[in-house]
Residue frames relative to the residue before (quaternion, step in Angstrom):
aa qw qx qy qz dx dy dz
X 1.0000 0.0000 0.0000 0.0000 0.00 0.00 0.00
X 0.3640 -0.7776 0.4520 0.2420 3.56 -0.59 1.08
X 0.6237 -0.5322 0.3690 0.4378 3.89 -0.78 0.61
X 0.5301 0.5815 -0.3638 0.4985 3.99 0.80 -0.73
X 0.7932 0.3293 -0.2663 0.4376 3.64 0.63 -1.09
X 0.6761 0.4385 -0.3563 0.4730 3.76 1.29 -0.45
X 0.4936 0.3216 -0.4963 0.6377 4.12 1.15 -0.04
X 0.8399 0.3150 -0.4175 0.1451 3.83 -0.58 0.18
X 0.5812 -0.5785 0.3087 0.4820 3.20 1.62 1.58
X 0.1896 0.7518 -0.5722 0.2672 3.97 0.66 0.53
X 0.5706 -0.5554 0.3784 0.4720 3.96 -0.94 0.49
X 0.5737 -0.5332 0.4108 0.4668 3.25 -1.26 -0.45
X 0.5611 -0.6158 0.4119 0.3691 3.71 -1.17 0.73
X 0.7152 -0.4191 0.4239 0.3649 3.10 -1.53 1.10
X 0.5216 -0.5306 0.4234 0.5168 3.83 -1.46 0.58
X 0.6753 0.5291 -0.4885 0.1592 3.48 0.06 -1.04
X 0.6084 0.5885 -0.2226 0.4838 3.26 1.50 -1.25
X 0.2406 0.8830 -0.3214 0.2433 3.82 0.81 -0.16
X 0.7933 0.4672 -0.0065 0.3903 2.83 0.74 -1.50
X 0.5375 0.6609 -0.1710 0.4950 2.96 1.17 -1.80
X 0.8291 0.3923 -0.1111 0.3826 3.18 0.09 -2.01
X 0.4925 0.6937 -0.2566 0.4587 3.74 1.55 -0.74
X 0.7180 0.4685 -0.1865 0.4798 3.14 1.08 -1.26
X 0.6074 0.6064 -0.3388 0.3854 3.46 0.87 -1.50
X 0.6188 0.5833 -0.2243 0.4760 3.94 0.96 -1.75
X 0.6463 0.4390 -0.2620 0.5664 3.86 0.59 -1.03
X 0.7718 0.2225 -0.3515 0.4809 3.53 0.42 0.01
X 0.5106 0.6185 -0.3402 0.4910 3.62 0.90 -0.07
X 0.6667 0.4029 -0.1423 0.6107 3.38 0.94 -1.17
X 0.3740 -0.6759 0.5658 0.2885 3.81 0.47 -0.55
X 0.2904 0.8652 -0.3880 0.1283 3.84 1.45 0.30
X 0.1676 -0.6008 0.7747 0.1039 3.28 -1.24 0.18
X 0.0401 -0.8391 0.5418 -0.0285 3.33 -1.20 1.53
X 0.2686 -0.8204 0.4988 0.0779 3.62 -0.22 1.13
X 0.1313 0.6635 -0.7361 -0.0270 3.58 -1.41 0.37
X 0.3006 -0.5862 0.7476 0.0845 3.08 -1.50 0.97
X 0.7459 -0.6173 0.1690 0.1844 2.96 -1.79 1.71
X 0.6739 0.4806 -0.2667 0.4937 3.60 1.38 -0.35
X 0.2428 0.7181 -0.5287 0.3818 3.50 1.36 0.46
X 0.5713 -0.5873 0.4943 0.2904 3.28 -1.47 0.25
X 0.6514 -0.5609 0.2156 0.4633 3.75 -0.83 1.21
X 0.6196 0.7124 -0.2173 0.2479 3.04 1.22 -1.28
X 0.6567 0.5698 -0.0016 0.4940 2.80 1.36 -1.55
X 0.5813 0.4150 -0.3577 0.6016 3.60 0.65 -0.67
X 0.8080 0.4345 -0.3640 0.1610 3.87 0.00 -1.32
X 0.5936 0.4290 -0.3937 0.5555 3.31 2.07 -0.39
X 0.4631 0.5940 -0.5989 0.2722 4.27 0.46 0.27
X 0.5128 -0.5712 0.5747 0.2836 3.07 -1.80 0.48
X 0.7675 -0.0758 0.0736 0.6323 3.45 0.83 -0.23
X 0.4103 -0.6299 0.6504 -0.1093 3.24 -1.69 1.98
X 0.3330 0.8206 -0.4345 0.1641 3.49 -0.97 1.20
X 0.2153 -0.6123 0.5668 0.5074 3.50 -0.62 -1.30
X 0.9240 -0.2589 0.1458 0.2408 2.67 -2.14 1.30
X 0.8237 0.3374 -0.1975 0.4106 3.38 -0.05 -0.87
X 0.6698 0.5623 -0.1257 0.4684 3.37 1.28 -1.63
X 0.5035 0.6603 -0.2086 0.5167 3.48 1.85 -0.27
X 0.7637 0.4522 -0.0999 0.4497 3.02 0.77 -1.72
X 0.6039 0.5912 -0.3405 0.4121 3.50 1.66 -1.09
X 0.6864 0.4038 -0.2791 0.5366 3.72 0.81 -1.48
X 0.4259 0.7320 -0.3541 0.3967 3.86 0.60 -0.13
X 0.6982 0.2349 -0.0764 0.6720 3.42 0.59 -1.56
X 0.6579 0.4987 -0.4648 0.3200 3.80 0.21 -0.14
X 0.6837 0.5565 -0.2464 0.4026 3.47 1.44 -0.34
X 0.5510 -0.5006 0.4976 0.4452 3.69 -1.26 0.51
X 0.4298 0.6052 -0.5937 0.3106 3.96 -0.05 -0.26
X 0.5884 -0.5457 0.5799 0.1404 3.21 -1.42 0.89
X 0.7974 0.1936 0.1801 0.5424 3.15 0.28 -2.40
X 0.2170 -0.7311 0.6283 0.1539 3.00 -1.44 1.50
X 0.1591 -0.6752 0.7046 0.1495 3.50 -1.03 0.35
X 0.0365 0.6976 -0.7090 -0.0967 3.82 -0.78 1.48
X 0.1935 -0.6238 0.7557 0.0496 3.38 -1.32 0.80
X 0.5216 0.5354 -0.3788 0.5458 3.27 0.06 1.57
X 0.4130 -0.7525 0.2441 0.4513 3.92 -0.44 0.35
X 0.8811 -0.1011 0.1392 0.4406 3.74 -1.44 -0.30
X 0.7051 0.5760 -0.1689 0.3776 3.57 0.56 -1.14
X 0.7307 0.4937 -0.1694 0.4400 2.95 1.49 -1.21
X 0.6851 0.5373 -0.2104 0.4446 2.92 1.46 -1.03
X 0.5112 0.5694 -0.2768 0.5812 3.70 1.56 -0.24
X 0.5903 0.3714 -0.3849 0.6045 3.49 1.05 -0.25
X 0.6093 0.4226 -0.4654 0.4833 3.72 0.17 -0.12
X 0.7288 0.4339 -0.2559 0.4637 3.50 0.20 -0.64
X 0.6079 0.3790 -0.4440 0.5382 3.57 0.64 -0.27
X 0.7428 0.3673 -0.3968 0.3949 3.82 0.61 -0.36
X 0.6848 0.4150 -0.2746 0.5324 3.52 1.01 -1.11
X 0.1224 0.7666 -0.6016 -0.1881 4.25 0.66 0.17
X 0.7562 0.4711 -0.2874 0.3515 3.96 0.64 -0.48
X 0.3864 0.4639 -0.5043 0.6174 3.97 1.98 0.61
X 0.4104 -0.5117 0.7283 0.1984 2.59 -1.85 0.17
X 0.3330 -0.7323 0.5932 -0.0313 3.46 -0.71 1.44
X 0.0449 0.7584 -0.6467 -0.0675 3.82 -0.82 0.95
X 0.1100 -0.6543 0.7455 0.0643 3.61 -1.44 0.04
X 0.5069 -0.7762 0.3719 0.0470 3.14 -0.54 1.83
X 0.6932 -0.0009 -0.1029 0.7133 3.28 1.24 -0.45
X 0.4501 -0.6866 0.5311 0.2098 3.84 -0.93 0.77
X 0.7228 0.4153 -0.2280 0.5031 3.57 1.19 -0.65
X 0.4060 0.4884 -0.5980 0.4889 3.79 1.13 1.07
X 0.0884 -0.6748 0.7282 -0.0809 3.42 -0.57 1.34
X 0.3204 -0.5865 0.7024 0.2450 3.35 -1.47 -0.38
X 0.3345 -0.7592 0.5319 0.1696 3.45 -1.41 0.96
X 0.3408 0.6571 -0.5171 0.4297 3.42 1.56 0.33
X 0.8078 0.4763 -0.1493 0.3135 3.45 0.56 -1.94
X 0.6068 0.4264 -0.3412 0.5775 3.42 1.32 -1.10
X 0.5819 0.3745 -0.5887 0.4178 4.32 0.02 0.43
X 0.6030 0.5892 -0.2740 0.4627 3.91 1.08 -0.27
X 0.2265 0.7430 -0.6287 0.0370 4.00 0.86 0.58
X 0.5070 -0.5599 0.5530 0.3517 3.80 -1.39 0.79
X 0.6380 0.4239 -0.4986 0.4057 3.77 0.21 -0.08
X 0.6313 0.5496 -0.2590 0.4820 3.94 0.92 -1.10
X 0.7538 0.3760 -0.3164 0.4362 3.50 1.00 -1.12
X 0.4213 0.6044 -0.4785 0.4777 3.72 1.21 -0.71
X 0.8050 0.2815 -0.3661 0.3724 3.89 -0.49 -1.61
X 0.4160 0.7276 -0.3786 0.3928 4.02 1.18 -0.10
X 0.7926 0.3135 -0.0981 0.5137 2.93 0.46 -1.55
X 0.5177 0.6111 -0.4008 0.4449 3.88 1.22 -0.33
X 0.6093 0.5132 -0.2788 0.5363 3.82 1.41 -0.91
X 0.8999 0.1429 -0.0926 0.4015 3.82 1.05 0.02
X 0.0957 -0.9592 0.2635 -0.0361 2.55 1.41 1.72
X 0.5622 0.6097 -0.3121 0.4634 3.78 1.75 -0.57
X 0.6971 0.3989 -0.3193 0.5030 3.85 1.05 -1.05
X 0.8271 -0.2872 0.4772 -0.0760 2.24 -2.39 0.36
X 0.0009 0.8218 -0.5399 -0.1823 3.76 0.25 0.40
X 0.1015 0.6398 -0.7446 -0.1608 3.86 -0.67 0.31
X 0.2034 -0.6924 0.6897 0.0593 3.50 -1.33 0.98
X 0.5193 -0.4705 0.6974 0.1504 3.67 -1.30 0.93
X 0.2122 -0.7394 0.5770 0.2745 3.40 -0.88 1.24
X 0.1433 0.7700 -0.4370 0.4423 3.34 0.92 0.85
X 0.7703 0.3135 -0.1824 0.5245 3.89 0.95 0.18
X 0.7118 -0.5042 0.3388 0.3527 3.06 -1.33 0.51
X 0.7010 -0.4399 0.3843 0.4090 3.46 -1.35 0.46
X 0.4867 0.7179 -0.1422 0.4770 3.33 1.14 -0.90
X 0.8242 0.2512 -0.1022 0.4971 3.62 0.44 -0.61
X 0.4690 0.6541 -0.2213 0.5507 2.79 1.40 -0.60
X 0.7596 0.1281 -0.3331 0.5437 3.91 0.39 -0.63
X 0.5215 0.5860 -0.5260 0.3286 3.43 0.48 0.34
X 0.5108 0.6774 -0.3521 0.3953 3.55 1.79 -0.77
X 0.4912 -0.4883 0.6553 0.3015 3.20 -2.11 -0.04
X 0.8587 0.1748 0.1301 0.4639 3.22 0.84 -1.70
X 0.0291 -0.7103 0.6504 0.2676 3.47 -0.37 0.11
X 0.1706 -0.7202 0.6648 0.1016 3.58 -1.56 0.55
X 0.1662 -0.6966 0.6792 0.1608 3.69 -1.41 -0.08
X 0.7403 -0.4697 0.2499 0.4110 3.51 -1.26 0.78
X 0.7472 0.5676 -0.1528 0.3102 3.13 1.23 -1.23
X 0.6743 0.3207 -0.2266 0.6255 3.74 1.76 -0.52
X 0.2529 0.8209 -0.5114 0.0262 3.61 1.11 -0.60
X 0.7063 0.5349 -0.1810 0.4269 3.20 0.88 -2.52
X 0.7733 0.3138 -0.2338 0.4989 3.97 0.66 -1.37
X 0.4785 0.5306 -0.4820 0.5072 3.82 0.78 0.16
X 0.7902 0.3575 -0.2212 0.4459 3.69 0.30 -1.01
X 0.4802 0.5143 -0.4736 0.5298 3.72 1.02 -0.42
X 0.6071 0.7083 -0.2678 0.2409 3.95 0.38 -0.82
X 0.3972 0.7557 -0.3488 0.3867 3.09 1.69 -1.91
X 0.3823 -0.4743 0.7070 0.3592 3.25 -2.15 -0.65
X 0.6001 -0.6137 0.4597 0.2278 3.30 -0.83 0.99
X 0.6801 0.4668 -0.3071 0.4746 3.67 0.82 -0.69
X 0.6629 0.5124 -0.3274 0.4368 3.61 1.06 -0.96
X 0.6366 -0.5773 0.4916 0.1408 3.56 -1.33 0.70
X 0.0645 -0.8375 0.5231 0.1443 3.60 -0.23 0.49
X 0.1352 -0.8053 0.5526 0.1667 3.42 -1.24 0.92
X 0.0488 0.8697 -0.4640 -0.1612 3.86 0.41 0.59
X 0.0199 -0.7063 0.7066 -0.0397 3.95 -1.47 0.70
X 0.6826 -0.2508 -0.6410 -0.2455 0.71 -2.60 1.28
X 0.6227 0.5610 -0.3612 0.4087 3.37 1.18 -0.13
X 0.4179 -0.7637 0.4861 0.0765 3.38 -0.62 1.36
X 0.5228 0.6577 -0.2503 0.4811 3.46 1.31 -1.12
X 0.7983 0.2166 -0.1635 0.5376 3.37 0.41 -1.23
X 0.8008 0.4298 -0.3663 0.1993 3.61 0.66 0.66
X 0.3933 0.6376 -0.4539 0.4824 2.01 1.64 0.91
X 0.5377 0.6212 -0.3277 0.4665 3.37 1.18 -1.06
X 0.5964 0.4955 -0.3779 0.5060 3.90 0.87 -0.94
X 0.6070 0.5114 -0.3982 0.4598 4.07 0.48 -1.46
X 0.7564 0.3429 -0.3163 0.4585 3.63 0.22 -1.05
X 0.7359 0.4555 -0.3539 0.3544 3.64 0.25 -0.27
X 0.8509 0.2000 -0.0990 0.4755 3.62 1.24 -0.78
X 0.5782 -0.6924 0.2411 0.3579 3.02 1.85 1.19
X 0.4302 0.7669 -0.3106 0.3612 3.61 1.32 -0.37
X 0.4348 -0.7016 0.5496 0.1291 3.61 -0.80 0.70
X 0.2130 -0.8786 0.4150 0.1021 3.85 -0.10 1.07
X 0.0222 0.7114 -0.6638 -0.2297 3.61 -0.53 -0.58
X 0.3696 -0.8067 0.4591 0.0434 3.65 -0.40 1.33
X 0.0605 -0.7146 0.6560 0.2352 3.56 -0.81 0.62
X 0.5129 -0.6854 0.4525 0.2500 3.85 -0.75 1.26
X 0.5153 0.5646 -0.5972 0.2429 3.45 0.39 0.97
X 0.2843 -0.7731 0.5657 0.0381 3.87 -1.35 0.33
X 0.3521 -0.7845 0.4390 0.2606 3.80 -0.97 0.06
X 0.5388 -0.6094 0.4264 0.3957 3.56 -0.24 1.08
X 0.6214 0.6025 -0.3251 0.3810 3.10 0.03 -1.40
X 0.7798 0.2054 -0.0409 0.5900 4.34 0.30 -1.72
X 0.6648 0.4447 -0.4840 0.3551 3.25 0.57 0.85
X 0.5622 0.6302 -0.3459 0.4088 3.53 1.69 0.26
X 0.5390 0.6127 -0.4337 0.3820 3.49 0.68 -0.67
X 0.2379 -0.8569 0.4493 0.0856 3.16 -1.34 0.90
X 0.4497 -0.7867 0.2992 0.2989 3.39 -0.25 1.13
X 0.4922 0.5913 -0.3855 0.5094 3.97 1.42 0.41
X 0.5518 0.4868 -0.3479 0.5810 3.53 1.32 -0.80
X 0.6725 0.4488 -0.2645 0.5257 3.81 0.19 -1.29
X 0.7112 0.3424 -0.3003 0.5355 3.69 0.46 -0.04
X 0.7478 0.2322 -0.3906 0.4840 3.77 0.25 -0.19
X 0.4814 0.5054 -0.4876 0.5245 3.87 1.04 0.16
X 0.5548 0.3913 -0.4501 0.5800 4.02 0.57 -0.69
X 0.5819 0.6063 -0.3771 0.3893 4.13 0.38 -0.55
X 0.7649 0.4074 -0.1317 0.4813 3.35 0.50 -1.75
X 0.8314 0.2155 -0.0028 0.5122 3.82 1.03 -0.93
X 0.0903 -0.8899 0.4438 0.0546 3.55 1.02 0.92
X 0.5738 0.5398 -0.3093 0.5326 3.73 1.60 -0.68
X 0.7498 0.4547 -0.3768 0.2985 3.37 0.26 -0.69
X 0.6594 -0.6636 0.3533 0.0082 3.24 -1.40 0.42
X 0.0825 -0.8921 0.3986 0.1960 3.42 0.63 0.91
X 0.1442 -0.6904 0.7044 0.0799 3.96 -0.82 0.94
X 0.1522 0.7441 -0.6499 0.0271 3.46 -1.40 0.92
X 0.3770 -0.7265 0.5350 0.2094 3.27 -1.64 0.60
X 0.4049 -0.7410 0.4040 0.3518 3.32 -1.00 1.68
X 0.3677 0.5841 -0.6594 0.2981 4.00 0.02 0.91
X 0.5118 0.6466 -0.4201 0.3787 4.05 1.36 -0.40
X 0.4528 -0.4958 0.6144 0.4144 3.40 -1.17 -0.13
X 0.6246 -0.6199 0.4240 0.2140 2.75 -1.90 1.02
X 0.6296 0.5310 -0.5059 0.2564 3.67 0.63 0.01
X 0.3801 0.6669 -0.2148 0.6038 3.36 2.20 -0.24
X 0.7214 0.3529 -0.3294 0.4966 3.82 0.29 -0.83
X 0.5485 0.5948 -0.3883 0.4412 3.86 1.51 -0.70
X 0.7266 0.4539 -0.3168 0.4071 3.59 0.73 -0.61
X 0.5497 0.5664 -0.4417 0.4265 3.65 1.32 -1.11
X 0.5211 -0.4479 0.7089 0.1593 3.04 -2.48 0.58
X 0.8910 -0.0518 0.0446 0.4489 3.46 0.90 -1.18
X 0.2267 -0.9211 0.3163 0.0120 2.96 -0.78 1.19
X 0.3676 0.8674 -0.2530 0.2202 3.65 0.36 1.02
X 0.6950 -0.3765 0.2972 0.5356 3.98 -0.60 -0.44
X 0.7690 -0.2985 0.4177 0.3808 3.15 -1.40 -0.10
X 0.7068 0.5947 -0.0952 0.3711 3.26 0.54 -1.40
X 0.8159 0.2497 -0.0846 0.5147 2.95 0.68 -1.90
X 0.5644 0.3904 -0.5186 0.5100 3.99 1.21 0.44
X 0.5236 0.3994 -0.5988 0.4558 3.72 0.53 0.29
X 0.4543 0.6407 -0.3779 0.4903 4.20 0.76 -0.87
X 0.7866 0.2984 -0.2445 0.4821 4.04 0.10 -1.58
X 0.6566 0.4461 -0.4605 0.3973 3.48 0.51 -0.79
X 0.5069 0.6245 -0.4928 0.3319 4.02 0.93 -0.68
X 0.8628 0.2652 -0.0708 0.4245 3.26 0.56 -2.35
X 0.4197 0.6868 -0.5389 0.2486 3.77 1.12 0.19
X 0.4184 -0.6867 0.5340 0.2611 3.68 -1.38 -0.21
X 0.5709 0.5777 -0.4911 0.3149 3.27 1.48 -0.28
X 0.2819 -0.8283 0.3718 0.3101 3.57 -0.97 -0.08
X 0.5562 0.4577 -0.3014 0.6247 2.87 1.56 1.02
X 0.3575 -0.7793 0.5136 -0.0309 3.67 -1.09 1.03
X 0.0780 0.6886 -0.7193 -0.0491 4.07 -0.73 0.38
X 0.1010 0.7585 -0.6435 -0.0209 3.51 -0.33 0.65
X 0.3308 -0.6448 0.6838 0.0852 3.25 -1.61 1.07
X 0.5848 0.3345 -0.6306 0.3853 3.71 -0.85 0.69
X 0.8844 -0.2246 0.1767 0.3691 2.88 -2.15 -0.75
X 0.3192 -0.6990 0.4859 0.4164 4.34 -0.53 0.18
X 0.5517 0.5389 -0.5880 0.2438 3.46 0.12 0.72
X 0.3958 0.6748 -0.5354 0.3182 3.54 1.34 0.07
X 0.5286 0.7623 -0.2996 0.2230 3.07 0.90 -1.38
X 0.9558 -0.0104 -0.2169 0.1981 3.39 0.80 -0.53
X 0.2772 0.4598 -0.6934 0.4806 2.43 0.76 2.10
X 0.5076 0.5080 -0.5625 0.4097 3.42 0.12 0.44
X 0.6432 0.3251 -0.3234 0.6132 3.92 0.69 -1.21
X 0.5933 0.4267 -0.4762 0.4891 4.34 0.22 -0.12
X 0.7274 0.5138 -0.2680 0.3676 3.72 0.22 -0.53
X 0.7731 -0.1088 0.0239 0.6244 3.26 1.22 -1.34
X 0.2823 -0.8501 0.4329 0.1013 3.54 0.55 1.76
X 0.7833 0.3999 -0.2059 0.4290 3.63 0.84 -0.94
X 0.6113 0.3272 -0.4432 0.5681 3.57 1.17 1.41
X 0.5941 -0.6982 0.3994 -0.0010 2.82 -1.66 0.81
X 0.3849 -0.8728 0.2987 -0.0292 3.62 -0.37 1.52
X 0.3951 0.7974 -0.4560 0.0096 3.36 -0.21 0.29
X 0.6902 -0.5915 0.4026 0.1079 2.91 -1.42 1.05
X 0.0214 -0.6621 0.6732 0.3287 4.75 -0.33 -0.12
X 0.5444 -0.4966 0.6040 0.3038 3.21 -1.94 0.44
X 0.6506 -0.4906 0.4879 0.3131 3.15 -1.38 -0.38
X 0.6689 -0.3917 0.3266 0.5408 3.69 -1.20 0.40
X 0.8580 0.3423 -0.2550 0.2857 3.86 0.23 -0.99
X 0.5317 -0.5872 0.3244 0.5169 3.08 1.96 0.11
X 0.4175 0.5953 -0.5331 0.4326 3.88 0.74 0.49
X 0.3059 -0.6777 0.6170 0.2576 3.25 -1.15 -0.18
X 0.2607 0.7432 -0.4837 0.3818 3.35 0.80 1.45
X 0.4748 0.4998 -0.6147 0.3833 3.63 0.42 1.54
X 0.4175 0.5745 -0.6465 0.2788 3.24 0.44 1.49
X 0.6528 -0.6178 0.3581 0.2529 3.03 -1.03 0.98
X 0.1764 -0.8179 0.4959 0.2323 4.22 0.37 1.22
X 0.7589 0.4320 -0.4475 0.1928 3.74 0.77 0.35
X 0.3362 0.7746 -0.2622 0.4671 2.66 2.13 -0.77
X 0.7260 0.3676 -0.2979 0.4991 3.68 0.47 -1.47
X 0.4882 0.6913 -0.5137 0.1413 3.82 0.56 -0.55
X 0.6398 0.4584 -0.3117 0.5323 3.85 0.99 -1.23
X 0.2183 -0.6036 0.7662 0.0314 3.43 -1.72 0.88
X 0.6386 -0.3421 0.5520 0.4129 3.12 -2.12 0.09
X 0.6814 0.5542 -0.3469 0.3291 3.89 0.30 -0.81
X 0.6935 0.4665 -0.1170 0.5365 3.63 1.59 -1.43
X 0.5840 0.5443 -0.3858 0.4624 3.30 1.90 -0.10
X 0.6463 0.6189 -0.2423 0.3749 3.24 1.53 -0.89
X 0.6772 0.5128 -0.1850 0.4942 3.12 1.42 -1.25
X 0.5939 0.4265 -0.3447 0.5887 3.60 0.93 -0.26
X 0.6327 0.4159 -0.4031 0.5140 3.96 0.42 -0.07
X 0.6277 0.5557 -0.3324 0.4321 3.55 1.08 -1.14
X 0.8425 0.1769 -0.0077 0.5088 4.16 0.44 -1.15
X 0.6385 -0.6338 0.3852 0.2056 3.62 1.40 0.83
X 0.7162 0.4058 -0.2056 0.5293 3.49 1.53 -0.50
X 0.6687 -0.0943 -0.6919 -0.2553 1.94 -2.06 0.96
X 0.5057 -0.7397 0.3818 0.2266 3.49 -0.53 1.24
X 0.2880 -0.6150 0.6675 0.3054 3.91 -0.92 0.30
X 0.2288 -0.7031 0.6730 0.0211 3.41 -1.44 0.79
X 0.1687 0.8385 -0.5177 -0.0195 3.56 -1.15 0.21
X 0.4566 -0.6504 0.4604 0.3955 3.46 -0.50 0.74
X 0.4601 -0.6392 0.4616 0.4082 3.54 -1.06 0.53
X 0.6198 0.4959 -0.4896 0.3608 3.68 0.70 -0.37
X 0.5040 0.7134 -0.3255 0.3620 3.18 0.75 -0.92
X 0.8225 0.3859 -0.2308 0.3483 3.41 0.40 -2.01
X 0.3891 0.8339 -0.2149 0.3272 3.47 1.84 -0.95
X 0.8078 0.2252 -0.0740 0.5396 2.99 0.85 -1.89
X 0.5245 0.4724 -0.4837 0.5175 3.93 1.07 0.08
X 0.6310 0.5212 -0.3437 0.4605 3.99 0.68 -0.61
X 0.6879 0.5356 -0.3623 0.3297 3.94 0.57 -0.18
X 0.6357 0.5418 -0.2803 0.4730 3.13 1.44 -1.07
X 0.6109 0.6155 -0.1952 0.4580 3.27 1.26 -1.28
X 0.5470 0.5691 -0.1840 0.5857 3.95 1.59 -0.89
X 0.6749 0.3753 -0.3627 0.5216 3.76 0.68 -0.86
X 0.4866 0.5676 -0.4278 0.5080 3.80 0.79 -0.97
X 0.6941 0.4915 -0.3815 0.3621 3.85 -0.28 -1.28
X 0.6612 0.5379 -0.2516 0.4586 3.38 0.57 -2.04
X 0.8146 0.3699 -0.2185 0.3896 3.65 0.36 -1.51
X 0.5015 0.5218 -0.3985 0.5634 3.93 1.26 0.14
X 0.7120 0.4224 -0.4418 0.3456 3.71 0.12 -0.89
């Protein structure tokens, strides 16, 4: 599609043309285009950079690009914008929420945290910009365990919103939690009869899980870790076979990385294969185009706001390095 036909509000190019025309806008715009690992295949192969959420948001603000493009849901994109406040941050489809964050409402989590006025808040960057300033800490799957070993031992810990992984954190860093009862849709479907007759069918293979699963699931895994770091195990493992428990878009960069092993996906509790993630899948190559094409839609944030979601999110940094 020629640049004359995308500045004159022209339909969107045909799929084949997609790309081409994807690319042409990202340089026009000075963009920088992000997909997080549960993006569609499609979608990751035209990003500038593939990740998790945070690790996105970090190489993001380190670049000359003007415009972020998060291909990924709401939360994430609000983390880009609290770091990048002077890009303009898009999110191809405003209605990819996350079902982690919406169980986390700042009015519910405020009267929460009002019942435990001595602890700590570590927040899962898993939440809304919103919770976040309400946090001490922000964590990610990947520092949770060495972020929480850190604490002061006298001080209470409150951890949100994902309950799953805090437990997994309590058991790993010996640490006493106080849970906010939220969870992800997405690691709460897999079924532990599927994961057992696949351990049946493939006794060699290797089970990789993310600590957002329930624990009767994390009892079965070999390995246990982010997003990231099961795309990392599946690189340096020897097995030549994989069960991996999170969302199935990791998958292909895992089969792109190490092509000559073998993948496999658990169904869901009812036996569907419905642990893809319905918000994640919501952006397309077309909504990627059309958001590059009209600049919209744009994340906004009050500046107080971003301030107080950016400190908690600063102590994390300081306490990782």
């Amino acid at each position: 599609m020629s640049r004359d036909a995308a500045s004159s509000g022209a339909g969107c190019p045909s799929p084949a043309e997609l790309p081409a025309a994807i690319d042409e806008l990202r340089q026009r715009r000075n963009a920088v285009i992000l997909a997080h690992y549960y993006q569609d295949d499609a979608i990751q192969d035209i990003a500038d950079f593939i990740g998790d959420s945070l690790e996105l948001s970090r190489k993001a603000a380190a670049t000359e690009a003007e415009v972020i493009v998060f291909c990924g849901v709401h939360f994430m994109a609000e983390t880009a914008k609290i770091l990048s406040p002077d890009k303009t941050v898009l999110l191809p489809d405003l209605e990819a929420g996350c079902s982690l964050a919406d169980a986390c409402p700042p009015d519910a989590f405020a009267a929460f945290r009002a019942e435990h006025p001595d602890h700590l808040v570590v927040s899962y960057i898993n939440c809304s910009a919103a919770v976040k300033a309400q946090s001490d800490l922000i964590c990610t799957s990947s520092n949770a365990v060495d972020l929480v070993r850190q604490l002061p031992a006298e001080r209470p810990i409150l951890f949100a919103p994902d309950q799953n992984l805090g437990r997994w954190v309590q058991r790993q860093s010996g640490r006493e939690l106080t849970l906010w009862p939220g969870s992800c849709q997405v690691h709460e479907t897999f079924s532990e009869q599927a994961l057992l007759q696949l351990q049946l069918e493939h006794p060699g293979a290797e089970v990789l899980a993310h600590p957002e699963c329930q624990q009767h699931l994390l009892d079965l895994a070999d390995f246990i870790g982010s997003t990231s770091k099961l795309l990392q195990r599946a690189e340096a493992s020897d097995a030549d076979s994989f069960i991996v428990l999170t969302e199935p878009g990791i998958l292909h960069q895992m089969r792109k990385r190490v092509p000559h092993r073998t993948f496999f996906e658990v169904p869901g509790a009812d036996g569907c294969s419905c642990n893809a993630c319905p918000y994640m899948r919501l952006n397309t190559l077309e909504k990627l185009w059309r958001c590059l094409h009209t600049n919209e839609p744009r994340i906004e944030m009050d500046e107080e706001l971003r301030l107080r979601a950016l400190a908690p999110i600063e102590t994390m940094l300081a306490m990782s390095r």
